[in-house]
N, C-alpha and C positions, 0 to 999 in steps of 0.2 A: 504494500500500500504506500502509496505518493504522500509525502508532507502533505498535500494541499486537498488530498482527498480525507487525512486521516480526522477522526472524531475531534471535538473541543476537548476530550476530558485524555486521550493519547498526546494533543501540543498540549496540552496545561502540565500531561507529564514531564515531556520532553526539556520544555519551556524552566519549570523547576529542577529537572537534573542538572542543565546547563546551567542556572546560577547557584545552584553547590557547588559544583567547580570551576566558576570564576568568580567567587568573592572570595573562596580561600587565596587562588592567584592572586587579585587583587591586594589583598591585606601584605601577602608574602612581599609582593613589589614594591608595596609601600614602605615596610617596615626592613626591607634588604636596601632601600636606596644610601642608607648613613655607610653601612659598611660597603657597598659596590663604590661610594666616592672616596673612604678611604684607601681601597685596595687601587682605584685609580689613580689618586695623586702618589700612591708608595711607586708604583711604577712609570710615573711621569716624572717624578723627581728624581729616580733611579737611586735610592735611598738601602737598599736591601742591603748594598756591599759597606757601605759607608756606618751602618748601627751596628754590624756585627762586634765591634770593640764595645760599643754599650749596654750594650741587650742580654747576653748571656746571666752575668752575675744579677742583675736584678730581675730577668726573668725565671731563676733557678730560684731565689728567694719567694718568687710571687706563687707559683706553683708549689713549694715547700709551707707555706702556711696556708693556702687553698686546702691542700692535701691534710692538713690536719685538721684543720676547720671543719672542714665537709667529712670528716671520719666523725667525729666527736662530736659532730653534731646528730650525725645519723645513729649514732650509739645512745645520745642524748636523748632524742626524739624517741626513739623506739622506746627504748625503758620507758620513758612519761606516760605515754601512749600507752603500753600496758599495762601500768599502773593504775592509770583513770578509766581503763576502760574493761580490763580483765578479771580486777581484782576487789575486793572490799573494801580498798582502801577509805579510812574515815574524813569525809567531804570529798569525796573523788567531782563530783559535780564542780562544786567553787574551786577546787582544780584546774579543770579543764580548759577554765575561763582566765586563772591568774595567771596558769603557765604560757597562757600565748600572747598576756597585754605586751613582755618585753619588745612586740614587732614595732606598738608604738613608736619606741622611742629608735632613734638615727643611728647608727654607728659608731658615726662621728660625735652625737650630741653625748653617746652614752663614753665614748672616750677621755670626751672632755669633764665631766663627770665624774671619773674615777679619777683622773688628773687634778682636779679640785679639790675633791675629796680627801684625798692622800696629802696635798701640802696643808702646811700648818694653821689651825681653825676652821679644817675639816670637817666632814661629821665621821669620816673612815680614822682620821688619823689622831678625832679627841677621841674614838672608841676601842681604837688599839691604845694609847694613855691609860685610860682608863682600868686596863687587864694589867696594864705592864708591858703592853708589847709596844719594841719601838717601830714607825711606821716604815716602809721601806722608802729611800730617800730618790728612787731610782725606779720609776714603774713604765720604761722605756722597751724596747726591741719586741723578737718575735715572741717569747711568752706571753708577752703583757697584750698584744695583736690577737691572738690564739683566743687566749682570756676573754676579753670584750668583743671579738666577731662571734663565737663559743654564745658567749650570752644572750647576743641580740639577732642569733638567725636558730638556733635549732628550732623557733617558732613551724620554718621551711619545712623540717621533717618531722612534725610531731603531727599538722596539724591533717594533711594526705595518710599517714601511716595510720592515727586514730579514723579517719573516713573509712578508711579498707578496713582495717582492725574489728569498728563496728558490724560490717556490710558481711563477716566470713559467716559459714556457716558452722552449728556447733557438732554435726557428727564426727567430724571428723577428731575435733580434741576431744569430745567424751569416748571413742571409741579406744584411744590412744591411751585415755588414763582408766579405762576399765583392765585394757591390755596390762598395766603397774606401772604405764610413767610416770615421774612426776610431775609436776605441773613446771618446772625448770626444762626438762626432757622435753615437755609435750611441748610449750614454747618454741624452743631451738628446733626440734628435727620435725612438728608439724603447722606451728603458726606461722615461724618466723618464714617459710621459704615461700607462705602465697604472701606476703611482707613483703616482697624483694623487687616489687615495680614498684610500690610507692618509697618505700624505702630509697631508692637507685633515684626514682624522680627525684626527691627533696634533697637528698643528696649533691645531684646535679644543680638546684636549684641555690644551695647554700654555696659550691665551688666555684660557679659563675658570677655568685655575689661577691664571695671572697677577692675573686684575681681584678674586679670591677673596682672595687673599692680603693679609695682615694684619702677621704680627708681620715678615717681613724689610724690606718694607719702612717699618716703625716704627724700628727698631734702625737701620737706613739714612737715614732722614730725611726720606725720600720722602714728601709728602703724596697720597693717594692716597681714593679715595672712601669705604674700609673705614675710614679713620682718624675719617670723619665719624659712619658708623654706631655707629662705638666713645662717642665723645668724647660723643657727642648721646642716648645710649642713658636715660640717667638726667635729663639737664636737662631735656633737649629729645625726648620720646619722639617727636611729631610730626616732625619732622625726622629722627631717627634710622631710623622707620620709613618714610618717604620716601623716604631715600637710598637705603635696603635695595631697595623700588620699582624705584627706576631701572637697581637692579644687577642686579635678577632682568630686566626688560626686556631690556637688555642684553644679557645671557646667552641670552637664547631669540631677541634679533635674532640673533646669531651662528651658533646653531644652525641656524634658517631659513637663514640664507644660505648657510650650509657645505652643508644638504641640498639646497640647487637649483646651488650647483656642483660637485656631485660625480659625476651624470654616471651612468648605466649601462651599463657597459663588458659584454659579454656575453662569456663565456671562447672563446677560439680553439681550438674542437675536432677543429681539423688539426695541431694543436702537438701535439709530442711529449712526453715527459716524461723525455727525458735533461739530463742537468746541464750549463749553459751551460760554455763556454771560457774559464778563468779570463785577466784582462788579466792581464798579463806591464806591469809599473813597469819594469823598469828600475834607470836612477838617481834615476827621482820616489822609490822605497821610501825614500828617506832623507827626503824632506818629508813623506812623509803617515804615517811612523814619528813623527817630530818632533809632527806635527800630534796625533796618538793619546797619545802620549803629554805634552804640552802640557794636552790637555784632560784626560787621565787626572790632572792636578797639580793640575788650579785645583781641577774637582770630586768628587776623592777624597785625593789625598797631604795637599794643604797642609791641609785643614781635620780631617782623621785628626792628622797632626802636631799641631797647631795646640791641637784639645781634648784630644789627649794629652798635650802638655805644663804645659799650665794643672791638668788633672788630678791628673799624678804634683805636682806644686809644692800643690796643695788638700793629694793626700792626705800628701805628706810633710811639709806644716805641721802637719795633724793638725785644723786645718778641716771637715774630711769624713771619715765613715770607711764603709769601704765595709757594714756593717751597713742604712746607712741609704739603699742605695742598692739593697738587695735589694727592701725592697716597691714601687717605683716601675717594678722590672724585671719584678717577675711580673707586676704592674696591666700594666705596657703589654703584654708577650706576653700574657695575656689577652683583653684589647681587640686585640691584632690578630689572633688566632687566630679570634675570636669576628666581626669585622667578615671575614675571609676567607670563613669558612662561609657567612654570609648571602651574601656578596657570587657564591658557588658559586650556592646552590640560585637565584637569583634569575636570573643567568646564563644556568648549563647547561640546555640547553634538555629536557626529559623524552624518554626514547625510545618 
């Protein structure tokens, strides 16, 4: 049958297949154009031979704390995750909600922060006084990087690994601990492996953020690859743009590999859809209470504390007043109301 013979309700199909696959195109072309002009001026400028003396040493750092970050994150996330979602833990609900406010806060803002915090009339460093403990005078390099990206991205892996966590079904782990495993066993050799696309997502998500990242680790000390694109951006365009090169590569080796081990797990359509058997802690509920909230302190208390008291001291010197902190608040809920919409229709997929 002819296009032009065929029924209204075969082109209304037709018609809809063809814009499923050209607004993905579309989106793809729009949001490839920053890196297709970078990867154009690296090779208009002919810059590739010329960064090789600069690129190495801070691209091996930038990857070197990526790499931890995005381990420890995914280690991070995954435990929280089953803690709030597998187990009794006491408040596992107001949980769920504290451990992912730290996305609020910036990198950067949460670096400055603990840098604050830690010099003297702190709130970190009159709270180590207080014990006896002297504060560390020195909360510079890759630890202290690790540290503070550590705190303000495992949000990346907690919050996809609890979506799938919720979504499994429970025959599988109750058939596993009728078999005699423990609930440790049954974790590792039957939850954690249908875990391992969101887990490898967030992952992915936290390593991208990592090697992307700019101002925390600058305020930190960290040299890191972005510092070169920064520093070279005006001297040195040819190298600044080179760097950027190697970062986008980078970025999209990551990708490729996260997408060939990840696996296509097909859903067990003999699983039920009743709600697993929550684990029963125990006397662990006091370490992994400790543990929640621990993490609740680096990447939400101390650094709330931390700009609130530098704050209230700004504004009751009279340094700042809060007039001047209105238009910088509606700019940014603008810019994020405005980046949410886009980031919907581009998204949600059309019904």
């Amino acid at each position: 049958m002819t296009t032009t013979g065929a029924s209204p309700a075969t082109r209304a199909s037709r018609a809809r297949s063809l814009l499923e696959h050209l607004v993905p195109l579309a989106v793809a072309v729009v949001f490839s154009v920053p890196a297709a002009f970078v990867l154009w001026r690296t090779l208009r400028l002919g810059a590739l031979s010329d960064a090789l003396d600069e690129i190495p040493a801070p691209l091996s750092r930038t990857v070197q704390l990526a790499v931890l970050v995005s381990a420890s994150a995914a280690v991070l996330g995954t435990g929280l995750a089953w803690l709030t979602t597998r187990t009794d833990l006491p408040g596992r609900r107001a949980w769920r909600v504290v451990l992912l406010l730290p996305l609020v806060l910036p990198s950067f803002v949460g670096a400055a922060a603990f840098i604050a915090g830690l010099a003297p009339g702190g709130v970190i460093h009159d709270a180590l006084d207080l014990v006896g403990i002297d504060a560390p005078r020195r909360f510079r390099g890759l630890g202290a990087s690790w540290l503070v990206l550590t705190a303000f991205t495992y949000p990346y892996v907690l919050l996809p690994v609890t979506a799938r966590m919720a979504s499994l079904p429970a025959n599988l782990e109750e058939s596993a601990r009728l078999l005699g495993l423990s609930s440790t066993a049954t974790f590792m050799r039957v939850t954690l492996p249908q875990l391992r696309s969101a887990v490898l997502g967030g992952a992915l998500l936290v390593f991208l953020y990592s090697v992307s990242e700019f101002g925390a680790v600058q305020l930190l000390g960290y040299d890191t690859l972005t510092r070169v694109i920064y520093a070279t951006r005006q001297t040195d365009r040819a190298v600044s743009f080179a760097s950027a090169s190697v970062l986008l590569v980078l970025a999209l080796g990551v990708v490729a590999l996260e997408r060939s081990q990840r696996g296509r797990a097909a859903p067990d359509r003999r699983a039920t859809a009743s709600p697993p058997r929550r684990v029963r802690l125990g006397w662990r509920a006091v370490p992994a209470l400790t543990a929640c909230a621990l993490v609740a302190t680096i990447g939400l208390v101390v650094p709330l504390l931390s700009l609130g008291t530098w704050a209230r001291r700004g504004l009751g010197d009279g340094r700042i007043g809060f007039a001047e902190l209105v238009d910088p608040t509606i700019t940014t809920a603008w810019v994020s109301v405005l980046a949410a919409a886009v980031a919907l229709v581009v998204i949600v997929p059309s019904p």
